[in-house]
N, CA and C atoms as a LAMMPS dump frame, in Angstrom:
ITEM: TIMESTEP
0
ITEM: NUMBER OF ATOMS
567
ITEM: BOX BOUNDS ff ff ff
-5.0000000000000000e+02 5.0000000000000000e+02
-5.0000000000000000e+02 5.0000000000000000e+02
-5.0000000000000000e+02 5.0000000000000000e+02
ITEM: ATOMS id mol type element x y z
1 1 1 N -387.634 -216.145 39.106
2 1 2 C -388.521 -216.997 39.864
3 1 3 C -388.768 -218.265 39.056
4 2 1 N -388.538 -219.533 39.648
5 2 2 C -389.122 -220.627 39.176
6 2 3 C -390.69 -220.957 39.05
7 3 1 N -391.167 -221.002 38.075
8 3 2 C -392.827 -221.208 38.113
9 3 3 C -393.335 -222.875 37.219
10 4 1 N -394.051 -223.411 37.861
11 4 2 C -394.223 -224.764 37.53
12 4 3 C -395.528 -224.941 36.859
13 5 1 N -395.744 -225.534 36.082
14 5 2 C -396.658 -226.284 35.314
15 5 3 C -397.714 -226.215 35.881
16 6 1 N -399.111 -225.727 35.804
17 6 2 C -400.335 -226.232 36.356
18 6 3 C -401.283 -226.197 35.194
19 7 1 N -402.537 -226.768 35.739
20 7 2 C -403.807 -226.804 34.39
21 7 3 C -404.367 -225.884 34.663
22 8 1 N -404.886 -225.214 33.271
23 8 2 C -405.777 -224.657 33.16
24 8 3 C -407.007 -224.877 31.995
25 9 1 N -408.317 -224.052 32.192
26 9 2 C -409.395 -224.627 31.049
27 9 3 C -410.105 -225.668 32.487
28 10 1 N -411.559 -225.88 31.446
29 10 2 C -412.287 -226.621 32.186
30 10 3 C -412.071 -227.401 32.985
31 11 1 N -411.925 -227.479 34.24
32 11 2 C -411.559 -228.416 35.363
33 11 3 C -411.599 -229.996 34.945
34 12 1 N -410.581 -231.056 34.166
35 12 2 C -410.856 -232.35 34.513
36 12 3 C -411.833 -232.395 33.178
37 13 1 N -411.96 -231.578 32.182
38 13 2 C -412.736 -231.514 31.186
39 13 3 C -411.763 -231.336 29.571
40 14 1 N -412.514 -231.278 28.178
41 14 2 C -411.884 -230.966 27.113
42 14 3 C -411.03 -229.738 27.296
43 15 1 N -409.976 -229.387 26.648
44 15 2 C -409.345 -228.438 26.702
45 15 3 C -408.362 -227.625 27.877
46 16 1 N -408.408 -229.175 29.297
47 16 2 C -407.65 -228.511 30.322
48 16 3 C -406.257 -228.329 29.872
49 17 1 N -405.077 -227.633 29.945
50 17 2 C -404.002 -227.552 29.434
51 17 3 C -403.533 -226.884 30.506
52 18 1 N -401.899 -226.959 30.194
53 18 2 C -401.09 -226.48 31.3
54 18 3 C -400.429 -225.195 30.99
55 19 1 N -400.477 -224.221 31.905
56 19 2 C -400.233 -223.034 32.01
57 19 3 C -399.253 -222.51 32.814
58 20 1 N -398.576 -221.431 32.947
59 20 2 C -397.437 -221.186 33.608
60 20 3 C -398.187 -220.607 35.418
61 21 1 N -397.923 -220.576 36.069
62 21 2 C -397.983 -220.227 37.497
63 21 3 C -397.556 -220.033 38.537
64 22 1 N -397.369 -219.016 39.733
65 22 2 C -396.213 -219.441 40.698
66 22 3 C -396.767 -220.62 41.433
67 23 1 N -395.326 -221.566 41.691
68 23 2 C -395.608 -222.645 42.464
69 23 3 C -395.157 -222.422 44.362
70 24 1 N -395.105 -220.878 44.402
71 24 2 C -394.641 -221.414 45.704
72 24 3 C -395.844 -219.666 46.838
73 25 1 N -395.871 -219.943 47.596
74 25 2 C -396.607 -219.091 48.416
75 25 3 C -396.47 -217.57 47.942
76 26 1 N -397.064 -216.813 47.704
77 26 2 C -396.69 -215.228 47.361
78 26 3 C -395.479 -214.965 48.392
79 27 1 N -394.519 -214.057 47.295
80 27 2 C -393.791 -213.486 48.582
81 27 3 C -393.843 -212.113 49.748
82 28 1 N -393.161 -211.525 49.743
83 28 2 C -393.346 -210.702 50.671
84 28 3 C -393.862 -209.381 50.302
85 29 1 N -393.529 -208.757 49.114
86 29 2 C -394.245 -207.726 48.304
87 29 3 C -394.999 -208.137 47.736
88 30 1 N -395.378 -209.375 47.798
89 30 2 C -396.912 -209.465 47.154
90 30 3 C -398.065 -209.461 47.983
91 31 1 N -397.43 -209.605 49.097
92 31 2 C -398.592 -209.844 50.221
93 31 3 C -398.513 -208.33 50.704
94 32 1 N -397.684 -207.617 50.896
95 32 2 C -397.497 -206.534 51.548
96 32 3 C -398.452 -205.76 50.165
97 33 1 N -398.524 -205.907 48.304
98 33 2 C -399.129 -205.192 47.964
99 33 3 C -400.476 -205.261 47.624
100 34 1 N -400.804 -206.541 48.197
101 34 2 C -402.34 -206.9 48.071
102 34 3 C -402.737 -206.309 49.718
103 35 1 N -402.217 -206.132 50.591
104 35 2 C -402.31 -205.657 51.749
105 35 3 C -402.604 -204.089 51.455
106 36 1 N -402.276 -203.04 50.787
107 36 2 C -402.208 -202.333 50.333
108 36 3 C -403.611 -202.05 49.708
109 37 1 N -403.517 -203.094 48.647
110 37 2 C -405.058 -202.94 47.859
111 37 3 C -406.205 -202.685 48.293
112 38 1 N -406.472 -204.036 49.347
113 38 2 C -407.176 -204.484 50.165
114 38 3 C -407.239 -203.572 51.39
115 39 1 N -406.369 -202.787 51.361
116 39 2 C -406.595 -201.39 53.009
117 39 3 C -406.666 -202.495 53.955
118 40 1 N -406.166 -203.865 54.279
119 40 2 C -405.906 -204.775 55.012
120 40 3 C -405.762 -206.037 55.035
121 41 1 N -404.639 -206.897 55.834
122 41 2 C -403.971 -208.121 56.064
123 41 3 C -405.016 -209.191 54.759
124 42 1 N -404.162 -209.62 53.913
125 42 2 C -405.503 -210.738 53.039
126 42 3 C -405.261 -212.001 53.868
127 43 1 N -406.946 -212.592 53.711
128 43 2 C -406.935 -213.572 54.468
129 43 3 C -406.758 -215.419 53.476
130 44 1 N -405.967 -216.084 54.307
131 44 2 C -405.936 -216.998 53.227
132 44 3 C -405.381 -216.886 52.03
133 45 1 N -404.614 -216.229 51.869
134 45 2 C -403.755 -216.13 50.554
135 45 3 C -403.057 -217.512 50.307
136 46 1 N -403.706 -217.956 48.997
137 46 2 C -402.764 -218.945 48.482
138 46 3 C -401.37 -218.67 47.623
139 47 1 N -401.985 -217.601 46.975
140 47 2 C -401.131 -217.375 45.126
141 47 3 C -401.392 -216.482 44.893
142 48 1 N -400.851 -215.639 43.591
143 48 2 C -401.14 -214.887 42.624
144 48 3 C -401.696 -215.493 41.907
145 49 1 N -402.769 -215.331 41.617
146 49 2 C -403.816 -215.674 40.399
147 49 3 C -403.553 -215.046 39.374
148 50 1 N -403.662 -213.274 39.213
149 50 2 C -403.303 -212.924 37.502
150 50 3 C -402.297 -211.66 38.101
151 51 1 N -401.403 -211.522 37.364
152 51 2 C -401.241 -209.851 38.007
153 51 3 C -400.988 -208.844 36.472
154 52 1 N -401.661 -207.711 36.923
155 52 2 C -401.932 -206.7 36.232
156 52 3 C -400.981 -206.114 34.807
157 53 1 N -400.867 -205.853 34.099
158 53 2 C -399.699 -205.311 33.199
159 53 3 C -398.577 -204.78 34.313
160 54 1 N -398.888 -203.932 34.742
161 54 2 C -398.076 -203.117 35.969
162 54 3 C -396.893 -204.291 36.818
163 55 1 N -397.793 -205.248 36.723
164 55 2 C -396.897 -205.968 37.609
165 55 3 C -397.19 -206.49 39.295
166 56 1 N -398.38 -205.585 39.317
167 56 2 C -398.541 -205.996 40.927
168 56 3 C -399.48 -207.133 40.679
169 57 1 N -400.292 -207.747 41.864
170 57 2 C -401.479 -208.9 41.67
171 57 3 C -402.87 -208.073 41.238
172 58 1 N -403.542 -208.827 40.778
173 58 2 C -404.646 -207.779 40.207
174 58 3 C -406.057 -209.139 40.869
175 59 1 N -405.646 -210.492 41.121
176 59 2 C -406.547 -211.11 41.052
177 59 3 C -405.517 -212.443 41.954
178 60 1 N -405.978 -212.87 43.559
179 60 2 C -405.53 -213.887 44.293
180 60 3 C -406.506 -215.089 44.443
181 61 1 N -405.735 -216.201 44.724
182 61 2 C -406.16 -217.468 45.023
183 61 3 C -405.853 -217.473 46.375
184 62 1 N -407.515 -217.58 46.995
185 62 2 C -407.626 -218.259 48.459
186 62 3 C -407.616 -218.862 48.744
187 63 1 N -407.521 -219.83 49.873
188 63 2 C -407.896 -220.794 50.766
189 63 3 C -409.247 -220.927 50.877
190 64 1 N -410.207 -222.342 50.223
191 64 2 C -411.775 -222.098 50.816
192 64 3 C -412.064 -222.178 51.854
193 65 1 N -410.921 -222.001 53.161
194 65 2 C -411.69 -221.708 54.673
195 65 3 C -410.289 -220.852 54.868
196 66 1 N -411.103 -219.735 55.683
197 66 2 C -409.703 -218.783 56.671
198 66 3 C -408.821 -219.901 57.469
199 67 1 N -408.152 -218.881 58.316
200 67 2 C -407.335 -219.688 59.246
201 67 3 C -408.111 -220.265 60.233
202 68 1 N -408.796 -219.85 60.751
203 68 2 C -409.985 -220.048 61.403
204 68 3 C -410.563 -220.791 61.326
205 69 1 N -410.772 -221.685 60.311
206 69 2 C -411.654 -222.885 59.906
207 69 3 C -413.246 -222.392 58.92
208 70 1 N -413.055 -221.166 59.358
209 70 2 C -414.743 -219.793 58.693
210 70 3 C -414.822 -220.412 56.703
211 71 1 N -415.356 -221.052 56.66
212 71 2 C -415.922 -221.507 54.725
213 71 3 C -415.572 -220.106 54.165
214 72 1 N -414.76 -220.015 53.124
215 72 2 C -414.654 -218.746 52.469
216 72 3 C -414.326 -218.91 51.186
217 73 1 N -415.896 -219.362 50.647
218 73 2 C -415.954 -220.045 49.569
219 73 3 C -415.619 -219.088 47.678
220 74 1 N -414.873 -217.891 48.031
221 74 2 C -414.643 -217.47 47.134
222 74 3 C -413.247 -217.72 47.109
223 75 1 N -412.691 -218.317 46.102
224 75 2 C -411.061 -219.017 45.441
225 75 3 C -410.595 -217.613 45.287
226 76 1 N -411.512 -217.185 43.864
227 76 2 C -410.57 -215.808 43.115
228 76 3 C -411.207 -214.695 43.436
229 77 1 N -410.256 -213.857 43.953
230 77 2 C -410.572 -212.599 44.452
231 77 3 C -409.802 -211.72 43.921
232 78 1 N -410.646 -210.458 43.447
233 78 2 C -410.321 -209.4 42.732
234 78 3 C -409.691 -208.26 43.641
235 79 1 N -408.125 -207.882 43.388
236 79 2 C -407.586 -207.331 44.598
237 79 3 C -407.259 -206.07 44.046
238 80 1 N -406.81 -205.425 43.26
239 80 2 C -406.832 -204.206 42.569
240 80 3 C -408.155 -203.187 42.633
241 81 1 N -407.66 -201.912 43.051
242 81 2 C -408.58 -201.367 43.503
243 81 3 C -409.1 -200.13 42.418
244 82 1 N -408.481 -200.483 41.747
245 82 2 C -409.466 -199.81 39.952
246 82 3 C -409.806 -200.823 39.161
247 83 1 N -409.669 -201.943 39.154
248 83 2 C -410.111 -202.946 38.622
249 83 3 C -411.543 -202.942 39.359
250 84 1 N -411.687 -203.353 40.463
251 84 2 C -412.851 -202.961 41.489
252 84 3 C -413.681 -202.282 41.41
253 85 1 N -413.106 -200.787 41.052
254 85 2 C -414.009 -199.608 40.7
255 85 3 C -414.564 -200.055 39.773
256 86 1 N -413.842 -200.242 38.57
257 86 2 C -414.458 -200.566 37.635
258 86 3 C -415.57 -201.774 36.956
259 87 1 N -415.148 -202.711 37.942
260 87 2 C -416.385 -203.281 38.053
261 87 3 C -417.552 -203.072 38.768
262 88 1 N -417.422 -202.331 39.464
263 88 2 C -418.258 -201.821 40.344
264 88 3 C -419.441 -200.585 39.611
265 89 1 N -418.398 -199.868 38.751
266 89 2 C -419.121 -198.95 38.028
267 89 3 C -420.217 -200.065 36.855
268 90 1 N -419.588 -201.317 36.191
269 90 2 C -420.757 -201.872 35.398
270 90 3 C -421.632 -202.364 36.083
271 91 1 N -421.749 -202.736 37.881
272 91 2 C -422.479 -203.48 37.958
273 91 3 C -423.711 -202.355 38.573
274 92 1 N -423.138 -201.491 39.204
275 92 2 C -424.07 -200.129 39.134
276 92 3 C -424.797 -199.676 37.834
277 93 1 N -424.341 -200.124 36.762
278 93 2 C -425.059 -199.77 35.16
279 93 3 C -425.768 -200.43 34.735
280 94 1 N -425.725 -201.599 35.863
281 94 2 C -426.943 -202.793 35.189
282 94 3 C -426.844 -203.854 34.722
283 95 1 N -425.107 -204.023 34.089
284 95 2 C -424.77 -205.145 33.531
285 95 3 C -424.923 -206.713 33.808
286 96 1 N -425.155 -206.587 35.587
287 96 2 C -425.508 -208.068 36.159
288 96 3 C -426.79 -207.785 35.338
289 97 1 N -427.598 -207.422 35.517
290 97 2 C -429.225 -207.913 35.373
291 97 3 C -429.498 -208.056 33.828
292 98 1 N -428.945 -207.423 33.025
293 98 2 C -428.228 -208.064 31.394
294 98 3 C -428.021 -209.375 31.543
295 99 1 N -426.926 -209.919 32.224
296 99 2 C -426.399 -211.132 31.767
297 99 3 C -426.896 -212.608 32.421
298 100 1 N -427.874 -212.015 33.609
299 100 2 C -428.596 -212.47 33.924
300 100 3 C -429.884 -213.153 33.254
301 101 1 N -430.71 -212.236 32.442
302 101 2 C -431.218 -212.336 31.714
303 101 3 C -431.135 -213.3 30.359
304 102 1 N -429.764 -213.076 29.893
305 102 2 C -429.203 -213.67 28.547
306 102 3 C -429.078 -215.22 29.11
307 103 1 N -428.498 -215.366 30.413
308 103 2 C -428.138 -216.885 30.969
309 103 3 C -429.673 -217.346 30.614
310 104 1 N -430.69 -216.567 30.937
311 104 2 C -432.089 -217.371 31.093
312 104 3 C -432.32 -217.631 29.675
313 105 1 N -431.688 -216.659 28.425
314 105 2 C -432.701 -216.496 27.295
315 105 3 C -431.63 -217.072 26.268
316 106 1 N -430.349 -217.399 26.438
317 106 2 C -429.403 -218.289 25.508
318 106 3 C -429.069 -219.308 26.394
319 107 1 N -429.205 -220.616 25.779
320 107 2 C -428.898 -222.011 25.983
321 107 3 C -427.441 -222.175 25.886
322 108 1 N -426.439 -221.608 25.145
323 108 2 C -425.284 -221.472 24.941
324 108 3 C -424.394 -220.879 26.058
325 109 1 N -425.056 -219.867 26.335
326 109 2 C -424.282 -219.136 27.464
327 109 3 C -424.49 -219.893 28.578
328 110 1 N -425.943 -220.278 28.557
329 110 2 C -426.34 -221.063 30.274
330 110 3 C -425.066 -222.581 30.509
331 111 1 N -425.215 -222.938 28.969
332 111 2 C -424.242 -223.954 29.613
333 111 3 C -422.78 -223.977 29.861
334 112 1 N -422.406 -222.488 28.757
335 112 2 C -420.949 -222.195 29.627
336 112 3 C -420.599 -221.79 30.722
337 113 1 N -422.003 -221.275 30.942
338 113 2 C -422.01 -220.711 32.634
339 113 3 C -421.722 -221.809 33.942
340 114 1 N -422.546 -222.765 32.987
341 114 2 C -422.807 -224.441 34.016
342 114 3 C -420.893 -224.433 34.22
343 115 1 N -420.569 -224.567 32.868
344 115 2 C -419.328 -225.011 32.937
345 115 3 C -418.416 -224.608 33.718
346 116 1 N -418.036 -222.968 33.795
347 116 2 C -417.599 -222.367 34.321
348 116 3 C -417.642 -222.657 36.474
349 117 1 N -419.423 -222.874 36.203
350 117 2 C -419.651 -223.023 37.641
351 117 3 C -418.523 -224.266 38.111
352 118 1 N -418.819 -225.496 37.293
353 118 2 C -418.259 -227.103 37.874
354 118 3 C -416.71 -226.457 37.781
355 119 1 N -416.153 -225.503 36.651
356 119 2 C -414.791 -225.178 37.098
357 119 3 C -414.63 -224.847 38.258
358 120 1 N -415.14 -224.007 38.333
359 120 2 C -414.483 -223.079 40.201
360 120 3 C -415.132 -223.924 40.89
361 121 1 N -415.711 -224.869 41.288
362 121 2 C -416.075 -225.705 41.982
363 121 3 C -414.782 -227.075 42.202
364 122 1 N -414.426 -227.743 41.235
365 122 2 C -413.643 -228.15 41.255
366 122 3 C -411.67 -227.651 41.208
367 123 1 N -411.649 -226.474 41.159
368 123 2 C -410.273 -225.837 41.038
369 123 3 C -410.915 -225.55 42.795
370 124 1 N -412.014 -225.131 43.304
371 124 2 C -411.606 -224.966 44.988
372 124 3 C -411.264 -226.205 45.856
373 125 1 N -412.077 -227.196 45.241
374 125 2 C -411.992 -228.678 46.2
375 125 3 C -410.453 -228.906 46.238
376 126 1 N -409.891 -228.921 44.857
377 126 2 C -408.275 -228.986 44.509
378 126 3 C -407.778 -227.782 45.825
379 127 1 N -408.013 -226.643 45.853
380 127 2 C -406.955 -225.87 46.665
381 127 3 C -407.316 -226.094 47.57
382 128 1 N -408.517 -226.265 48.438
383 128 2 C -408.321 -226.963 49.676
384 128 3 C -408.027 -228.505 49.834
385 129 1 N -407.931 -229.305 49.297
386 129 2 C -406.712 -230.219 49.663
387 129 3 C -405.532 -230.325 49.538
388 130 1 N -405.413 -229.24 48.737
389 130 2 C -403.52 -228.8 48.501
390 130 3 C -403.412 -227.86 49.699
391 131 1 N -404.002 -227.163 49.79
392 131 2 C -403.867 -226.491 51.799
393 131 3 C -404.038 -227.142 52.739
394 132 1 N -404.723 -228.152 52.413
395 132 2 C -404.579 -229.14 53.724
396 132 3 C -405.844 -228.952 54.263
397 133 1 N -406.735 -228.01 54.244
398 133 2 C -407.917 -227.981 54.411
399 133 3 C -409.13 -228.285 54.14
400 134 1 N -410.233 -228.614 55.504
401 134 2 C -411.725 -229.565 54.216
402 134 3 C -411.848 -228.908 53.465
403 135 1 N -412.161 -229.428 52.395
404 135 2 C -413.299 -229.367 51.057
405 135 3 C -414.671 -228.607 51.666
406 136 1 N -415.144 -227.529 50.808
407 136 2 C -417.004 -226.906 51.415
408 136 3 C -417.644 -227.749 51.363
409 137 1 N -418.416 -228.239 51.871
410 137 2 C -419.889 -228.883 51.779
411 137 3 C -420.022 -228.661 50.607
412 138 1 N -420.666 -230.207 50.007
413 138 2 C -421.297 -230.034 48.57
414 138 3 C -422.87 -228.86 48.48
415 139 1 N -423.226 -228.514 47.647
416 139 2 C -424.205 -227.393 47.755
417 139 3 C -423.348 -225.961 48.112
418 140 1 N -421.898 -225.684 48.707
419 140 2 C -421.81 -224.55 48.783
420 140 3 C -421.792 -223.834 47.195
421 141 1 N -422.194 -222.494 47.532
422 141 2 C -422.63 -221.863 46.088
423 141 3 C -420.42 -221.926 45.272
424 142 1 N -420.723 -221.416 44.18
425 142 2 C -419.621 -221.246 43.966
426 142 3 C -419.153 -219.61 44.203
427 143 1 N -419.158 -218.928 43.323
428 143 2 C -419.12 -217.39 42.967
429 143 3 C -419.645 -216.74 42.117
430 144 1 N -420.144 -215.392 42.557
431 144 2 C -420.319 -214.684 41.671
432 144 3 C -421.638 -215.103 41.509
433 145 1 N -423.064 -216.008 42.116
434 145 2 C -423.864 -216.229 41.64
435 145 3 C -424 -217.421 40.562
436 146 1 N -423.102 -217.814 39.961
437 146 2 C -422.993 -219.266 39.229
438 146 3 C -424.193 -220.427 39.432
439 147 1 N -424.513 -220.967 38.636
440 147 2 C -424.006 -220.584 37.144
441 147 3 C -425.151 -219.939 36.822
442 148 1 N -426.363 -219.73 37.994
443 148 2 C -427.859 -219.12 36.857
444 148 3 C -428.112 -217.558 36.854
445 149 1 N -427.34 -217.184 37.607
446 149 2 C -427.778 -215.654 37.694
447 149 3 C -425.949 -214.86 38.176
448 150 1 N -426.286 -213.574 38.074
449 150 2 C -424.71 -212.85 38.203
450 150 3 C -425.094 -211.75 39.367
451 151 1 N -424.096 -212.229 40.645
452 151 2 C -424.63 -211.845 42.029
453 151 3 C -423.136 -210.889 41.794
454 152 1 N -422.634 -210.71 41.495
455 152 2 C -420.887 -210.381 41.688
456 152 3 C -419.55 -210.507 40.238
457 153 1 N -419.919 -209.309 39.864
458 153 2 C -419.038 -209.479 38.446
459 153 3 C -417.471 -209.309 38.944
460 154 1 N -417.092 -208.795 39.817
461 154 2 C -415.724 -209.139 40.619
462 154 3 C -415.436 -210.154 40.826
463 155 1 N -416.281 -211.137 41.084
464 155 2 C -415.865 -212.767 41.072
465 155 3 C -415.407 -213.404 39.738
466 156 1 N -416.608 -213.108 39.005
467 156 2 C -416.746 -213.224 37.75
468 156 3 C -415.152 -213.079 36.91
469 157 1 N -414.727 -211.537 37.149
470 157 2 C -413.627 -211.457 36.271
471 157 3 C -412.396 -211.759 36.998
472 158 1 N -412.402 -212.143 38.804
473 158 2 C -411.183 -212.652 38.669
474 158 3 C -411.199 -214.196 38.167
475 159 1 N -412.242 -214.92 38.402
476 159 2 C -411.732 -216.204 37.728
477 159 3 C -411.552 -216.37 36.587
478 160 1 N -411.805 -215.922 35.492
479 160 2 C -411.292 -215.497 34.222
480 160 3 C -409.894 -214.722 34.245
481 161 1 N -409.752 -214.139 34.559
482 161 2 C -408.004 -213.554 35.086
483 161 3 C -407.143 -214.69 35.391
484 162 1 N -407.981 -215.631 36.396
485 162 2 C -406.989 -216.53 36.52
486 162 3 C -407.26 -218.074 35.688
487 163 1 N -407.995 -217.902 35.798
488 163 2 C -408.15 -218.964 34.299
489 163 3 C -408.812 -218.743 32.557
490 164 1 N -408.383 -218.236 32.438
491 164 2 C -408.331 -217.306 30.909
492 164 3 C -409.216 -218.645 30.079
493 165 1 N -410.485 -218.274 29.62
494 165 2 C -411.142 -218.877 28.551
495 165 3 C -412.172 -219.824 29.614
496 166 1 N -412.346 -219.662 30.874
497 166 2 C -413.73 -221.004 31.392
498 166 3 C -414.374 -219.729 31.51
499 167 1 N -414.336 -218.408 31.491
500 167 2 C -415.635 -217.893 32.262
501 167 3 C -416.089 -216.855 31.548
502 168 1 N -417.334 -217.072 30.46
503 168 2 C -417.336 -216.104 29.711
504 168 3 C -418.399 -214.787 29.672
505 169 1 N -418.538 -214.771 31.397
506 169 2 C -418.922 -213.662 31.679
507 169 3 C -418.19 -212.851 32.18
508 170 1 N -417.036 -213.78 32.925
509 170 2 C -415.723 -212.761 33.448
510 170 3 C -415.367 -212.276 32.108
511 171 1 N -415.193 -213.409 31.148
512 171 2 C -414.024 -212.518 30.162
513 171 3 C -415.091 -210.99 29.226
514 172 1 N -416.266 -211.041 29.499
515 172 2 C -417.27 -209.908 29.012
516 172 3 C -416.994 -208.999 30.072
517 173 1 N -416.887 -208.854 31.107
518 173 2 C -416.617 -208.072 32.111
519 173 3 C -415.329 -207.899 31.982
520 174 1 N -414.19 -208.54 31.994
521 174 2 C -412.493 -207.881 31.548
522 174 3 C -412.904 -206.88 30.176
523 175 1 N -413.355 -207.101 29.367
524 175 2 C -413.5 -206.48 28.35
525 175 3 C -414.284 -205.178 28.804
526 176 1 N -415.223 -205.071 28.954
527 176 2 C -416.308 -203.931 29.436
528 176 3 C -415.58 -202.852 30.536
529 177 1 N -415.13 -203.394 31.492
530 177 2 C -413.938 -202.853 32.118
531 177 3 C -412.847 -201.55 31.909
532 178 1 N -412.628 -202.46 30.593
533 178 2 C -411.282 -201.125 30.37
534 178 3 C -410.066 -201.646 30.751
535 179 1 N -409.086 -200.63 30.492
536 179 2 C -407.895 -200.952 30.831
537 179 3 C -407.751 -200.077 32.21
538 180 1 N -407.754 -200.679 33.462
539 180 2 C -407.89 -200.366 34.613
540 180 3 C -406.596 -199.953 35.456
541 181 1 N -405.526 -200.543 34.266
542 181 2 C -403.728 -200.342 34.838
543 181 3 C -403.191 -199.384 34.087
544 182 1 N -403.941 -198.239 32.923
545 182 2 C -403.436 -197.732 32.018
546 182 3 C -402.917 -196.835 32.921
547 183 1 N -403.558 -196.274 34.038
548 183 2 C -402.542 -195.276 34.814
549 183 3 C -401.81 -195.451 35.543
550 184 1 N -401.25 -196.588 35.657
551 184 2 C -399.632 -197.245 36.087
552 184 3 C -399.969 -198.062 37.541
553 185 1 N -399.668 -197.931 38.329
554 185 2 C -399.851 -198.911 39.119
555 185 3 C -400.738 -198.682 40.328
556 186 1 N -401.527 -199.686 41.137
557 186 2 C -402.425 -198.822 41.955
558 186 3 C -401.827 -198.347 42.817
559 187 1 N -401.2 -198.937 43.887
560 187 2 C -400.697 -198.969 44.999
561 187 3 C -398.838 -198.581 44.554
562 188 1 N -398.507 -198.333 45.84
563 188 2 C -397.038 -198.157 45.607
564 188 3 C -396.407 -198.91 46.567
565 189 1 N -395.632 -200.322 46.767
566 189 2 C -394.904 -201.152 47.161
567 189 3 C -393.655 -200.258 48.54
């Protein structure tokens, strides 16, 4: 597969750099295995965002509106369905209301959080004009609760999946996680 150049790191900020990526629409087993994941059709699929050791997608880039025109203001979506669990199991343990907390009580974190937020804010405006589609209304939230509180650690760690180093509550949540592919692959193609 040919894969082309894109940025990654803070949106339009210090440290954006270019990273490897597919440049062309998922193909047909990728959609058929996020279809799989997902127990149904994904909507707005742009890309593979990260995919798993295994090899399948673990984390997609949407469209910020369906086909439909419907605002669907989450970019990175967490498509692996033990990855899922597993976030699901920290956020059942409490871990949002932890890091929640820390955003309020470290100045450091709050502003990587800021940062993180203006990333996925600006990496969505980018994919909907590369889809051809409006831009959200300014004020739409970003994900995951961004940047002051943590509504959704699944958001959280796919945009860190797909952009490795802006989100450093995703990348606390990849970590906390586990290795979610150690038992080989979720789905079967």
């Amino acid at each position: 597969m040919v894969r082309a150049a894109v940025e990654f790191g803070p949106a339009d900020g210090p440290g954006f750099r270019p990273v490897t990526a597919a440049s062309a629409v998922p193909g047909a087993s990728d959609v058929a295995a996020v279809a799989l994941q997902l127990g149904r059709p994904p909507r707005g699929l742009l890309a593979v965002a990260h995919r798993c050791p295994c090899g399948l997608p673990d984390a997609v880039e949407t469209a910020p509106r369906l086909p439909d025109g419907t605002p669907f203001p989450t970019l990175f979506y967490l498509t692996c369905p033990r990855a899922v669990a597993a976030v699901s199991r920290l956020e059942a343990g409490g871990l949002m209301r932890e890091m929640t907390e820390r955003i309020a009580a470290e100045p450091r974190l709050r502003e990587a959080c800021l940062a993180a937020h203006h990333d996925y804010l600006a990496r969505r405006d980018r994919a909907a004009r590369a889809s051809g589609v409006e831009p959200l209304p300014p004020g739409t939230a970003s994900a995951g609760g961004m940047p002051d509180r943590v509504k959704c650690l699944h958001a959280l760690l796919a945009h860190e999946l797909a952009v490795p180093g802006v989100n450093p509550l995703g990348a606390e949540a990849r970590l906390a996680a586990g290795k979610w592919w150690s038992a080989g692959p979720c789905v079967v193609r």
